[in-house]
C-alpha positions as CSV (number, residue, x, y, z in Angstrom):
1,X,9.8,28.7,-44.0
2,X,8.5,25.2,-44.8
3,X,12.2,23.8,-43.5
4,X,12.1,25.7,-40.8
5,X,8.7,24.2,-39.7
6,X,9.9,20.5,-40.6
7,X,12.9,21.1,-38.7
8,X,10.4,21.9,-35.9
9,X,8.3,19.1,-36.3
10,X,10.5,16.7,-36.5
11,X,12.5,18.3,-33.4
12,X,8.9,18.2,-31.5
13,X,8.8,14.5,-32.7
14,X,12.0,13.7,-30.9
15,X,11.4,15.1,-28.0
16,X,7.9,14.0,-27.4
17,X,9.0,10.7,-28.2
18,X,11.8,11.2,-25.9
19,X,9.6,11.8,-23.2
20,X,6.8,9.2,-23.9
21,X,10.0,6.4,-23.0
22,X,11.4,8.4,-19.9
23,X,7.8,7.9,-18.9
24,X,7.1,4.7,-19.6
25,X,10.2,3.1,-18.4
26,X,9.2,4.9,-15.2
27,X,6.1,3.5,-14.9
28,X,7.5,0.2,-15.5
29,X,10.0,0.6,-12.6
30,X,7.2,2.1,-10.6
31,X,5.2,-1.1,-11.3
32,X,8.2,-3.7,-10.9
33,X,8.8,-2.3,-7.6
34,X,5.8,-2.8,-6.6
35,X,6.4,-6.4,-6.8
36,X,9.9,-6.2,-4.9
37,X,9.5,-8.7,-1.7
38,X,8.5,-6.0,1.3
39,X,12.0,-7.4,2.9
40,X,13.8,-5.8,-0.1
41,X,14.4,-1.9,0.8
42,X,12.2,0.4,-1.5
43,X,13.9,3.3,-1.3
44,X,17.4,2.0,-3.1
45,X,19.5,5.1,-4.4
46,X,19.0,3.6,-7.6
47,X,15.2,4.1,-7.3
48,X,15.8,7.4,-6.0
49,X,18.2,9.1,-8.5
50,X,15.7,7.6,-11.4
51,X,12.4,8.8,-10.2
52,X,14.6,12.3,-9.4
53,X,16.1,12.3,-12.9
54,X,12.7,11.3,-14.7
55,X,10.6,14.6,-12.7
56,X,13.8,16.7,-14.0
57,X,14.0,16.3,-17.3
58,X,10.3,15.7,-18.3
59,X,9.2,19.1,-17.9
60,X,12.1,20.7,-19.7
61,X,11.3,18.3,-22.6
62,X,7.5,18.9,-22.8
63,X,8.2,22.3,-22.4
64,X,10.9,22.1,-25.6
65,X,8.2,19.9,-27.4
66,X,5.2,22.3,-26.9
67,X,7.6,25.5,-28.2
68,X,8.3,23.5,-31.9
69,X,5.3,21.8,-31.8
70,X,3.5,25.3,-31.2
71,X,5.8,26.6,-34.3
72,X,4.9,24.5,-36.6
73,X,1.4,24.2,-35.8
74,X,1.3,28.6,-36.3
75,X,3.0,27.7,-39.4
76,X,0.3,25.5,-40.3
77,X,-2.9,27.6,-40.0
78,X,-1.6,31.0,-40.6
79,X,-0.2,31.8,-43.9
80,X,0.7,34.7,-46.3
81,X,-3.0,34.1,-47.6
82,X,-4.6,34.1,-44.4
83,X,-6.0,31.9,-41.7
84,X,-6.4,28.2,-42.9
85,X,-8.6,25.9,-41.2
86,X,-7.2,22.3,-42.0
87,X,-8.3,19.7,-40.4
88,X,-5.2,18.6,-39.8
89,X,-3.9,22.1,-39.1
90,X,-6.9,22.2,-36.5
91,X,-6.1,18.5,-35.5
92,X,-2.4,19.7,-34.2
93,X,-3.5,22.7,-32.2
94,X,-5.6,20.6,-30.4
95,X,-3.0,18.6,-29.5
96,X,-0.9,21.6,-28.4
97,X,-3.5,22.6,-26.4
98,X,-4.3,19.7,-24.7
99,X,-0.3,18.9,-23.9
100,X,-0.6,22.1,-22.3
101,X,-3.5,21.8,-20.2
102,X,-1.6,18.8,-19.1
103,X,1.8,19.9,-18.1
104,X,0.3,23.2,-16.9
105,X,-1.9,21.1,-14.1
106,X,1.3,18.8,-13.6
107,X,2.9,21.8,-11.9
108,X,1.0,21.0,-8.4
109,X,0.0,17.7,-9.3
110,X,1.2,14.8,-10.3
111,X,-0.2,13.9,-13.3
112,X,2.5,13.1,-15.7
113,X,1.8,9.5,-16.8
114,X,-0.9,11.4,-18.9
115,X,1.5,12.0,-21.0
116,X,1.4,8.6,-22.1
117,X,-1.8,9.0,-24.2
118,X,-1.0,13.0,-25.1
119,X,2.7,12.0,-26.2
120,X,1.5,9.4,-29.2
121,X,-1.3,11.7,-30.2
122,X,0.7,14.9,-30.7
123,X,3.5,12.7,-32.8
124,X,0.9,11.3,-34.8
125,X,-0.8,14.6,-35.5
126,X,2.6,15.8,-36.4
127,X,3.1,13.4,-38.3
128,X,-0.1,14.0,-40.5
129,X,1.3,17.5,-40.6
130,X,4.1,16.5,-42.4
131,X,3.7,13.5,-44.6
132,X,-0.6,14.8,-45.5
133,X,-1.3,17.9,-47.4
134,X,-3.8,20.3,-46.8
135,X,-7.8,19.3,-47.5
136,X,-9.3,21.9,-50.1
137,X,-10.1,24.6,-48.1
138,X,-9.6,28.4,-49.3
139,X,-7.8,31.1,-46.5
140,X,-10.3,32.9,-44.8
141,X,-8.7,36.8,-45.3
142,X,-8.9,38.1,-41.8
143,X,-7.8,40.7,-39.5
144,X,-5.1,40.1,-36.7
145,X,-7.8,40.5,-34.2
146,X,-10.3,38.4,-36.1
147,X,-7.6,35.7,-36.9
148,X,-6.6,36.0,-32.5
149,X,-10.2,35.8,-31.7
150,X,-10.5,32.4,-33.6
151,X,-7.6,30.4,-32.4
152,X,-8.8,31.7,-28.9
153,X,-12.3,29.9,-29.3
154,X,-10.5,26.9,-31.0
155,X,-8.0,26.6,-27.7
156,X,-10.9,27.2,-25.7
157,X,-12.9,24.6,-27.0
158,X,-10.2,22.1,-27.1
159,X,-9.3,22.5,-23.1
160,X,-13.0,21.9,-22.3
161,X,-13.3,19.2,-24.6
162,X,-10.4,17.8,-23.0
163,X,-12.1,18.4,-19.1
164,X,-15.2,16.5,-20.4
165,X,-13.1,13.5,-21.9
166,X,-11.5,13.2,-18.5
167,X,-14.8,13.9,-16.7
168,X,-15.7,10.6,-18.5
169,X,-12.4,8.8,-17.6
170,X,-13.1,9.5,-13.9
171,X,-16.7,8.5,-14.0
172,X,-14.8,5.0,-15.2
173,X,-12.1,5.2,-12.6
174,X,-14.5,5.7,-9.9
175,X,-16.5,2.3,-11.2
176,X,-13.7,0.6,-11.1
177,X,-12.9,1.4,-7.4
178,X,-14.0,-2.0,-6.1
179,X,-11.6,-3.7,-8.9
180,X,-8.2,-3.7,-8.9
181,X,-6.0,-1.5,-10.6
182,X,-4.8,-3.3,-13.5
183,X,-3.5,-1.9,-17.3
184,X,-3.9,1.3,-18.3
185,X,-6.2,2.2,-14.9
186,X,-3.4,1.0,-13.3
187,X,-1.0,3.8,-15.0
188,X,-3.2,6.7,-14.5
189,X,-3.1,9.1,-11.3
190,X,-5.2,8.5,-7.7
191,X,-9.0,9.2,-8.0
192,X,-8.4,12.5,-5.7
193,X,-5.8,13.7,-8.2
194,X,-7.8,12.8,-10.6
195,X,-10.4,15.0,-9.9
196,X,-8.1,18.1,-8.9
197,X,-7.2,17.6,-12.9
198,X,-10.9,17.9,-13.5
199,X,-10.5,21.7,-11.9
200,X,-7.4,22.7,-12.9
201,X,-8.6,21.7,-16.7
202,X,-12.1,23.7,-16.1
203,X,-10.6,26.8,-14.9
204,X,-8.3,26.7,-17.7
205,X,-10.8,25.7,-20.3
206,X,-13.4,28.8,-18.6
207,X,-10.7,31.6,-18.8
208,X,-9.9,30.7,-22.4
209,X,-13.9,30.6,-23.0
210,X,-14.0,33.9,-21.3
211,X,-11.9,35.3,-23.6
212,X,-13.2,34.5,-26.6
213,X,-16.8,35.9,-25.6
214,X,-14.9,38.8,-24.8
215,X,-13.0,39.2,-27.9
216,X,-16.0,37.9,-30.1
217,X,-17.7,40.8,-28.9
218,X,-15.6,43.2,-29.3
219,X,-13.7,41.8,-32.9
220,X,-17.1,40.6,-34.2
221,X,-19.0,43.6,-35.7
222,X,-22.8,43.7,-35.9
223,X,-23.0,40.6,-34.9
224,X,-27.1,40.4,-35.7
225,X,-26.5,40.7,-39.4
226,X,-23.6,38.0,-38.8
227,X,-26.3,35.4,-37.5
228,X,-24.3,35.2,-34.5
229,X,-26.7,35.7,-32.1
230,X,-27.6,32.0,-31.2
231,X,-24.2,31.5,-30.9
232,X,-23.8,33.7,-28.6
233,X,-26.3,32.8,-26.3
234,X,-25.3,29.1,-26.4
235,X,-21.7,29.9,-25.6
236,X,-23.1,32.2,-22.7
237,X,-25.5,29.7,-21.1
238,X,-22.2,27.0,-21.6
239,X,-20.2,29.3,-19.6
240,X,-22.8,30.1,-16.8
241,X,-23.0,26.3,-16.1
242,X,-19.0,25.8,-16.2
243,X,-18.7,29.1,-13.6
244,X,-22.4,27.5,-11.6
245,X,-20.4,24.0,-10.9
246,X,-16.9,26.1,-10.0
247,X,-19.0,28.0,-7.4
248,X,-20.7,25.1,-6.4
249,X,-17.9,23.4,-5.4
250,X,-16.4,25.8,-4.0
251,X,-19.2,26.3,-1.4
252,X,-21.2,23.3,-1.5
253,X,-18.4,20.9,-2.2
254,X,-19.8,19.3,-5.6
255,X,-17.5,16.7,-6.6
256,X,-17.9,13.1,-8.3
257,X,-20.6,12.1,-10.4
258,X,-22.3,15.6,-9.7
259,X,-18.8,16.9,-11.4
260,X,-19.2,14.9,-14.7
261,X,-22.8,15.8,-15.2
262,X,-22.4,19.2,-15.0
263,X,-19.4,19.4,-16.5
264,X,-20.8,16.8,-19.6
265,X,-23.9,19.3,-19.4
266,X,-22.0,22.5,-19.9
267,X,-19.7,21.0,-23.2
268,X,-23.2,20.0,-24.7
269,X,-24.2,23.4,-24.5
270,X,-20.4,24.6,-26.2
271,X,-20.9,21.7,-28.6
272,X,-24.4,22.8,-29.8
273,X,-23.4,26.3,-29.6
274,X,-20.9,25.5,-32.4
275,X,-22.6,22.8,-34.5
276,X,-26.3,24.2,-34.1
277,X,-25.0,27.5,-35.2
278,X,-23.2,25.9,-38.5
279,X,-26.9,23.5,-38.9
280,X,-29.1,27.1,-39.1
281,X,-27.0,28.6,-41.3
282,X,-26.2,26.2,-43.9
283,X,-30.0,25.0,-43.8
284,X,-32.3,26.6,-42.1
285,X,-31.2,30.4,-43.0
């Protein structure tokens, strides 16, 4: 099994590296051709069968990377002991989760030059995998259901972690609007699309979050004598701001700096719900 899971990492490796150069060499032809004198023609057939070829093979190559990169990372945490909890086991699901959140949003948007800051991550992460051992930390003996619950929460967490890092990179984007676009602004998608992402990233992140309440309470037994209840309520309150800022833009139009409060808001709620929880046990219980 552990060649199996190298030959999947380094396979995921390839690929995502793959991609991270079909992306960056369009971006650089994307940028150079914006520098073309306006009497040139923009639309050469040698532009157009590049940018074609580079939104054909991307998604089949993400799509490859995710599957061995998804592999391995199952591999990682789930073992013939149980559930393991690695950092860096933790560390690459993350990254799976965020590439995902990613390409599933790139569907109907164009979002792709992401990728340049997802790509480097996952390889590094998979790198760690690979080359790091395991911290000191025993297999927690669980049930399928407990074990499905978990790696819910985790992916849930991760997708709305990743909607309130890029909450913060359009509060910057929109700062910038006076400035020009230069460097790595320069590379990411229009303010609009932008915050499209922001949606597409919070519905995602809210269905996963919905789940795991829903599976916590059914998977979770007597959750009172679990000290789970704070938890609980934290994670609830979290999700009735996420779904309060969904229905309020859908009818009042809420967008902007009224996004990334909310949405900034609501992950301080899932953060606390997590951390506090840990706090009162290990101290105050």
């Amino acid at each position: 099994m552990y060649n199996l899971t190298l030959f999947a990492s380094l396979t995921a490796v390839f690929l995502y590296a793959m991609g991270f150069v079909t992306l960056w060499r369009s971006a650089k032809s994307n940028t150079d051709s914006d520098q073309v004198d306006l009497a040139e023609p923009m639309d050469s057939p040698t532009t157009v069968v590049s940018a074609s070829s580079n939104t054909t093979v991307l998604p089949w190559v993400t799509l490859a990377a995710l599957a061995c990169h998804g592999f391995a990372c199952v591999n990682a945490l789930i073992g013939e002991d149980g559930l393991s909890l690695s950092l860096i086991g933790v560390s690459n699901l993350v990254a799976v989760v965020m590439v995902l959140v990613v390409a599933v949003s790139s569907t109907k948007l164009p979002v792709n030059n992401i990728f340049l800051l997802l790509f480097p991550i996952s390889i590094f992460n998979l790198l760690c995998l690979n080359l790091i051992g395991p911290g000191n930390i025993a297999p927690l003996e669980l049930s399928t259901a407990q074990v499905a619950h978990i790696l819910i929460s985790i992916s849930a967490y991760t997708a709305l972690m990743t909607a309130a890092l890029q909450s913060i990179l359009l509060a910057l984007q929109e700062s910038r609007l006076k400035q020009p676009s230069k460097g790595f602004y320069g590379l990411l998608p229009a303010l609009e699309t932008m915050e499209h992402l922001l949606l597409s990233m919070l519905w995602i992140g809210l269905a996963l979050l919905s789940l795991s309440i829903v599976t916590g309470l059914i998977f979770l037994e007597d959750m009172l004598n679990q000290r789970l209840t704070h938890h609980t309520i934290l994670t609830s309150l979290s999700w009735l701001v996420y779904a309060g800022f969904l229905v309020g833009h859908h009818i009042f139009g809420w967008r902007g700096v009224t996004a990334v409060r909310w949405n900034l808001a609501a992950f301080t709620l899932l953060v606390l719900g997590y951390f506090g929880s840990k706090f009162v046990l290990e101290y105050l219980l």
